[in-house]
Steps between C-alpha positions, in 0.01 A plus 500: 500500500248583749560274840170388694476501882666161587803592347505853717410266800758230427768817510349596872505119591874486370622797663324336854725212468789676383519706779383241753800282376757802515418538879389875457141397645130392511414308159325746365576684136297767313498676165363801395401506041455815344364412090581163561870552622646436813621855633583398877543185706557381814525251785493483896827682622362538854765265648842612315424860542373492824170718372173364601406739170669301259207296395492396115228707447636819669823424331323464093341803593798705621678400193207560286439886597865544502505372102192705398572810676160493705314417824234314334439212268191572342563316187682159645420190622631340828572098502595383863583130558250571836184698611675839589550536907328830643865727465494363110100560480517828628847611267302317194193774599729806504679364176138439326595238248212407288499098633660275700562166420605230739608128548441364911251640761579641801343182640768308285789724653351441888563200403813501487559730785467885375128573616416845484191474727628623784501867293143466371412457833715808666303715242228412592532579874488871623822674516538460864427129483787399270832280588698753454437911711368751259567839719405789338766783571486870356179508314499843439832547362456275291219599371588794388745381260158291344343883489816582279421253307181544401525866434836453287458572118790332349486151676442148293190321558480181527 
């Protein structure tokens, strides 16, 4: 039976308040469909794990890479009960799913109290202009390990 995008988004939605009810954080849930199948889900766990990292999204995604045996998700779909937060936006780049589906805004979750705008605006603002310091410290040796990098033959791009 092939399942449409409601019912993919009604499992995000699901997972939001399941997890929201269980105390383990923010009401937000996300799935991640392979062939129309559910490989990985998740919800907010930034509050009963005490990571800020543990967003639903980060969380589907973990699981999902971890299931396939890969870094990326070329060939899957994302469903998140909310417009992805910057951390989630930039892990959903890296992970290059080919959509991403979602319920509220970011205006909706503001709303309600989890505004991200404050992180637009930091990167937008030059380095030295941010909240938090930015001090650069040992440029060069650091750098060098990027020149091993680029000159090493057996490394995985990604």
């Amino acid at each position: 039976m092939k399942l449409d995008h409601a019912y993919f988004m009604r499992q995000a939605i699901q997972l939001a308040e399941r997890g929201m009810n269980s105390n383990a954080g923010g009401p937000f849930g996300a799935v991640v469909v392979k062939n129309n199948e559910i490989i990985a889900q998740g919800h907010n766990k930034v509050t009963s794990t005490n990571d800020p990292t543990a967003h639903a999204e980060m969380v589907a995604i973990r699981e999902a890479c971890k299931k396939l045996n890969t870094f990326q998700l070329a060939d899957c779909d994302i469903y998140t009960s909310c417009e992805p937060c910057p951390m989630c936006l930039g892990a959903i780049y890296w992970a290059r799913p080919r959509a991403v589906y979602y319920a509220c805004t970011k205006e909706d979750a503001a709303r309600i109290e989890f505004d991200d705008q404050f992180i637009y605006d930091e990167l937008d603002l030059k380095i030295e202009d941010r909240k938090i310091k930015f001090i650069p410290l040992l440029n060069e040796e650091g750098v060098k390990v990027f020149e091993q990098w680029d000159s090493k033959t057996d490394k995985t791009e990604y």
